[in-house]
Structure formats: C-alpha cells, structure tokens
C-alpha positions in Angstrom: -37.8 -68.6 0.7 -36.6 -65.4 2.1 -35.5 -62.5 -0.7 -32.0 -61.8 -1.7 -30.8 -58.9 0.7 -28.4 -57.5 -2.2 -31.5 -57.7 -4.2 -34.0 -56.1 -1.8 -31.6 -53.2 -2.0 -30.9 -52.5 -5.6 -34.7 -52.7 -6.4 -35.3 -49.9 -3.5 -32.4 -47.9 -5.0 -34.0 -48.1 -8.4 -37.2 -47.0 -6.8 -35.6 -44.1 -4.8 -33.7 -43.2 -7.9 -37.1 -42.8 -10.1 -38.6 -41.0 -7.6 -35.8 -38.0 -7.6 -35.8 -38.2 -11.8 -39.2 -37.0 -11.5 -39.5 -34.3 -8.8 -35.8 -33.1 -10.6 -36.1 -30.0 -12.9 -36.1 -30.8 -16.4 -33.2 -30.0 -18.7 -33.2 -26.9 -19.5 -33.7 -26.5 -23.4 -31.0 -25.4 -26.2 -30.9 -22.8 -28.4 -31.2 -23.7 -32.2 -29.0 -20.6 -34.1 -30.4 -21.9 -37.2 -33.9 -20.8 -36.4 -33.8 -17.3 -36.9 -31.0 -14.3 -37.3 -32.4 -12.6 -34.3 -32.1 -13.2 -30.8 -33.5 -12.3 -27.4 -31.3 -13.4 -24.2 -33.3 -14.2 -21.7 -31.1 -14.8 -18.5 -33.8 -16.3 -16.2 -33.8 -19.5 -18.7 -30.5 -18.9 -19.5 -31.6 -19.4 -23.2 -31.2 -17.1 -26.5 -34.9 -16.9 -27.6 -35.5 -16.8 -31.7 -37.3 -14.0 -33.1 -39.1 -14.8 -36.1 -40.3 -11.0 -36.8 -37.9 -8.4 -35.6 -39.3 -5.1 -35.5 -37.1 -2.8 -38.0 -37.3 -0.3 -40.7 -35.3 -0.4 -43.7 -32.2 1.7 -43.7 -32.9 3.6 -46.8 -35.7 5.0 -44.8 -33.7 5.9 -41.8 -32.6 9.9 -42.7 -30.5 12.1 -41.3 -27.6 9.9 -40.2 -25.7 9.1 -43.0 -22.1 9.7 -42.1 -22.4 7.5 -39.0 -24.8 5.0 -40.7 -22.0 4.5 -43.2 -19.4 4.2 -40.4 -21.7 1.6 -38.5 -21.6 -0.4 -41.8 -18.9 -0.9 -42.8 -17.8 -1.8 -39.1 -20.5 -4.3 -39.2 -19.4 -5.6 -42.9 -15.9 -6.1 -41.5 -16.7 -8.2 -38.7 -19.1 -10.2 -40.7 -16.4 -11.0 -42.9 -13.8 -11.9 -40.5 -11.9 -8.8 -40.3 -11.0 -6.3 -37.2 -13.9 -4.2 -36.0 -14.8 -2.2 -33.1 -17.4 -2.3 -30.1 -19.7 0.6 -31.0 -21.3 3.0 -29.1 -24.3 5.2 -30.2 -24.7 8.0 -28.5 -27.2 11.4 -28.3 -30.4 12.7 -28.7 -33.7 11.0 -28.5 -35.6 9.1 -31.4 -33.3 9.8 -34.0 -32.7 6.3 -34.9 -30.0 4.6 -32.9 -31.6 1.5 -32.1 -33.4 1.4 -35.6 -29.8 2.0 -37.4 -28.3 -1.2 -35.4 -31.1 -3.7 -36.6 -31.9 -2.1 -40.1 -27.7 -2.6 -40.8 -28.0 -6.0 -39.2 -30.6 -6.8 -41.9 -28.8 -4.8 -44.7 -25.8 -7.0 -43.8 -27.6 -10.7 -44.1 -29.5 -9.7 -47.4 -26.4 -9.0 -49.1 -24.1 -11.9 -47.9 -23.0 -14.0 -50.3 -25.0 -17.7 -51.0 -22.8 -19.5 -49.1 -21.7 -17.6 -45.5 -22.8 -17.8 -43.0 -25.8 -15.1 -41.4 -24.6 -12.8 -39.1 -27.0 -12.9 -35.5 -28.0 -10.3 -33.7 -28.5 -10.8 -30.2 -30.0 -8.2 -27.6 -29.4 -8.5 -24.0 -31.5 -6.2 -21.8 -30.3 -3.3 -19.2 -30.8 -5.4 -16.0 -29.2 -8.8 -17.5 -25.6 -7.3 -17.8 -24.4 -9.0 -15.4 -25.3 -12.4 -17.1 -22.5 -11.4 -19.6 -20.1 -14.0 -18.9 -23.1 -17.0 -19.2 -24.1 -15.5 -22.3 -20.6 -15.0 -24.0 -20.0 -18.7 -22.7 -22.5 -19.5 -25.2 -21.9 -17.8 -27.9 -18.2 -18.2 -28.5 -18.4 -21.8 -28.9 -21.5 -21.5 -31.4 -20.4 -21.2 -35.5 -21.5 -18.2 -35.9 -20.7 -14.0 -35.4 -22.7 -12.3 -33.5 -23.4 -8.6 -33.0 -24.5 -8.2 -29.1 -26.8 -5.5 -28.6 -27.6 -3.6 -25.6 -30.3 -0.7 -26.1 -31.0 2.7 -24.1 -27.6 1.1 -22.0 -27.0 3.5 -18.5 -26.0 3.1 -15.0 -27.5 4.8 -12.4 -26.4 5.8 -9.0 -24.9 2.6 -6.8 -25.0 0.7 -9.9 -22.0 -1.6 -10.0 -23.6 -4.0 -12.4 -20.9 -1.6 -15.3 -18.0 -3.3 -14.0 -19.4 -6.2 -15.5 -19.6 -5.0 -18.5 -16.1 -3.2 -18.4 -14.6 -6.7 -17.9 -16.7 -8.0 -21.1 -15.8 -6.0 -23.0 -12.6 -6.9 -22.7 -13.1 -10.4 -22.4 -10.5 -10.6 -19.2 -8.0 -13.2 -19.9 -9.1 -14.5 -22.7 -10.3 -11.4 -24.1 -13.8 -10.7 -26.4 -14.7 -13.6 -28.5 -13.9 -13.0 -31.8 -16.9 -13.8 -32.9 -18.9 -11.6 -30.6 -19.1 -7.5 -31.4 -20.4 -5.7 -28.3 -23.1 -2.6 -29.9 -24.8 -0.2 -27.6 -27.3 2.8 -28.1 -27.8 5.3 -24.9 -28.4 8.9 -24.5 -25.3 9.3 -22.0 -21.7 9.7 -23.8 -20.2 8.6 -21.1 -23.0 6.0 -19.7 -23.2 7.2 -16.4 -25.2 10.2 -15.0 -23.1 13.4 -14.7 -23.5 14.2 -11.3 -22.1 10.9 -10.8 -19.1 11.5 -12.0 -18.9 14.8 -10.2 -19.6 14.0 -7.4 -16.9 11.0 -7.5 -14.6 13.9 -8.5 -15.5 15.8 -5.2 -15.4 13.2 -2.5 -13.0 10.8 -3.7 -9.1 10.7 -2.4 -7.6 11.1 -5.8 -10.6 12.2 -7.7 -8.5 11.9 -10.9 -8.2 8.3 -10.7 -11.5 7.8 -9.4 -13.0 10.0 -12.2 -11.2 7.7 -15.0 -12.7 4.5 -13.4 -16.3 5.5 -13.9 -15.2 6.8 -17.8 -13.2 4.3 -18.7 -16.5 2.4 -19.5 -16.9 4.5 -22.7 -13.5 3.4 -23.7 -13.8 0.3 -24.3 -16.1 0.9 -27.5 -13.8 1.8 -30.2 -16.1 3.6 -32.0 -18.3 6.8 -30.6 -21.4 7.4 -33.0 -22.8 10.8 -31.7 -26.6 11.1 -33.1 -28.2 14.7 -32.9 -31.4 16.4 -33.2 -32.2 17.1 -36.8 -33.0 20.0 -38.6 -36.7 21.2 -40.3 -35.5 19.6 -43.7 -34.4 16.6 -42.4 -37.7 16.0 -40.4 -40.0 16.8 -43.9 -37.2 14.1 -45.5 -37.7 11.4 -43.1 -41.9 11.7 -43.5 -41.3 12.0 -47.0 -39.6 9.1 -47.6 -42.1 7.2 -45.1 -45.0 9.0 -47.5 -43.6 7.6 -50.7 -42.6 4.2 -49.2 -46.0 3.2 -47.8 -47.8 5.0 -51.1 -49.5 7.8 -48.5 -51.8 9.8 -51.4 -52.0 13.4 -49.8 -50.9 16.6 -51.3 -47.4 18.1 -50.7 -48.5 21.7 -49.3 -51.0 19.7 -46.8 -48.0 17.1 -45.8 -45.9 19.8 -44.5 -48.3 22.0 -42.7 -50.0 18.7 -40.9 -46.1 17.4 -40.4 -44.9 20.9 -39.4 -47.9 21.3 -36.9 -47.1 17.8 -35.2 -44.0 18.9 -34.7 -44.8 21.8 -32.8 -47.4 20.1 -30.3 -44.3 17.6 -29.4 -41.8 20.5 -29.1 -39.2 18.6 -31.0 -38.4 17.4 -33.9 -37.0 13.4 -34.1 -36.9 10.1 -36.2 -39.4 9.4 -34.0 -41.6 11.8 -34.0 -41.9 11.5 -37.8 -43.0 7.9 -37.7 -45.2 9.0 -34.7 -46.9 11.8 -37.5 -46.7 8.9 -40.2 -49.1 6.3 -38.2 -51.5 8.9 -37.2 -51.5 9.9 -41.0 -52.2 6.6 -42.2 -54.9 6.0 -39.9 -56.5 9.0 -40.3 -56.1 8.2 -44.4 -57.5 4.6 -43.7 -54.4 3.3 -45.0 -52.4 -0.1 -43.6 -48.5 0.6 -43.1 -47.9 -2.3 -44.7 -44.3 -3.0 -46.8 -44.7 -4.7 -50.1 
C-alpha cells in the first residue's frame, strides 16, 4: 500500500524544519534588572551585563570636589525621585575623581532610598558602543526602573562621526530622552572634541560659524558643566589622610607627609589619583590589606 503523498510531505517538512531549529542561533538572553544596581552594556550581545562588585570608593573619601559633588547629587536625587534633572557633563583635569564621583553618588543615592522605591541603575556604555544608543535606550525605557547612563573618558577624535549619534540621544529625536534615562559623562575635553578640530573646521569651512556650532553644540546638550581641577598641596595631604584613617594606616604624621609629598614629586602632579596610587604602595609596603570594614 503506497504512502499518503500529503503525508510523505508534512513528515519531510517537519524534518527540514528540525534541522534549521538546530543550526539557528539561539535566542539571545534577557537581562534581569533585578540582579544587581550596576550594569555593563555590552553591544556585541546586545545585553546589559550585571555587575555584582562595582569598583567604587565611598564619597566621603572623595576630597576636593565638594561644590560639584553636591551639585551632582542632588541632580542625581532629583531624577531618582521623579523630578526634572539634567544630562551632566564632568569635565577637567586628570584623576581627580570624575568617574569615582558618578559611581560613589550612584551608591550614596541607593543606600539612602527609602524601603520601598525602587534602586536607581547605573549603566555604563563604553567609548566605541555610542553608536548602539538607540538599541540600548530601546531597552531601557520600557524597563521599571531609572537609570543613570554613564559614558567614561567620552571624546571624539578626528573623522569621528560616531558624536552625531549621541547628539541625537541626547535628545531623544522625536520622542525625546526617556524619562527614565539621565545621560552622565566624564572627559578631559570641555567641549568633547579635540581643539584643533574645531579650528580647523573654523578655517576651511564655508560659514565657519555655523560649522563651528555643529561640532559644539555636543556640549550643549548636557545641562550641567561640572569642571574638575587640579588640586592644591592641602587637598592632596586631605585625600591620603582620609584614605590613612579609613583603612586604619598606623604610620606617623611627619613621616606621612614627607613619603606623600615625595610621591608627589616623582609623578610631577598632584591628583585623586595619585593619592590612592601613594595609598596602595603604603599599605603594601606596611603589610596592610585595603580592605573596608
């Protein structure tokens, strides 16, 4: 008895049809918000990857800064709450704590939320991923939660076009920013974008004006300009200080700020960083764990 043609057919369609389920890619995964408050984008997945141990200080050991700390803040506090804030840009010299200021307020923010609200995520997005923006925002604004987006040591380099992307982020195009997304940056360029670029589009363009504003009009689009600068003698000794007394350093004062002083001077400058940088070679040297309690 011959087989059913109609038959023959369907059971070589379901064959051909389990053969292309397994040589297909697998779903890609999704992102559980509820797993941490920190969050690494990574474009090639197209996934926000937890992070179960951020890498932070806490802010009352972050010195020198305080105006724009407080600024940053209570920006921060604002949007948490549900209120009008501003994209931020922090801007200036090396090491003094831009990137550090942005995670330890993140932190500062969560531990002193009320029982019941929500935690407020911060997500960082790297340099070359910008122009993955629109994926990522897709993401977040239809997740529950606010999140602070943060881009660190953000700049654009010659015949980099990849800052119009960002420009029309920022803004959000039609629809405009999610309101539950806050765009924050850290870089040591004002303005994002090398100087002689912006010169030399000042020189050779037709209405160098206009072309001038283009390449500025980046900058404008954060609300808020936090300018960071180098810090003085005292507010070097304050920043070790308050790293000596956190971590319980035993070593006399005199001896502290002739070894801190002298570290200084080998570096030729004087940072945030370069204090922490003194502060681990102190502890080793003392046979002492930086450790927090």
């Amino acid at each position: 008895m011959s087989e059913n043609p109609i038959d023959v057919l369907n059971a070589k369609l379901d064959l051909l049809i389990e053969a292309v389920s397994r040589i297909a890619p697998p779903p890609p995964p999704s992102t559980d918000l509820d797993s941490a408050d920190c969050f690494i984008w990574s474009a090639e997945k197209d996934l926000l990857e937890p992070v179960v141990r951020v890498n932070r200080v806490d802010i009352g050991l972050i010195k020198g800064v305080d105006r724009v700390r407080d600024i940053l803040f209570d920006n921060t506090e604002r949007f948490a709450t549900g209120l009008p804030a501003n994209n931020v840009l922090l801007w200036g010299a090396r090491g003094m704590g831009k990137s550090s200021l942005v995670k330890a307020v993140h932190a500062r923010i969560n531990n002193s939320r009320a029982i019941d609200a929500l935690p407020l995520k911060l997500v960082e997005i790297h340099r070359e991923d910008i122009d993955t923006l629109p994926s990522l925002m897709t993401i977040l604004k239809a997740a529950p939660f606010r999140f602070v987006l943060f881009c660190d040591d953000l700049s654009f380099d010659h015949d980099d076009t990849s800052y119009k992307s960002l420009k029309a982020a920022l803004e959000g195009g039609v629809e405009g920013r999610p309101e539950n997304v806050i765009f924050y940056a850290t870089s040591n360029r004002r303005h994002l974008l090398p100087r002689d670029m912006i010169e030399n589009e000042r020189s050779t363009a037709i209405n160098p004006s206009e072309a001038v504003e283009e390449k500025v009009s980046l900058s404008d689009r954060f609300g808020l300009w936090l300018g960071f600068h180098k810090c003085s003698q005292d507010e070097y000794l304050e920043m070790i200080d308050g790293y000596v007394r956190h971590y319980r350093l035993e070593i006399e004062t005199d001896r502290l700020r002739a070894e801190a002083l002298e570290w200084a001077t080998t570096r030729g400058s004087r940072s945030g960083r370069v204090a922490w940088q003194f502060v681990q070679d102190l502890a080793g040297r003392l046979r002492k764990p930086l450790q927090d309690d």
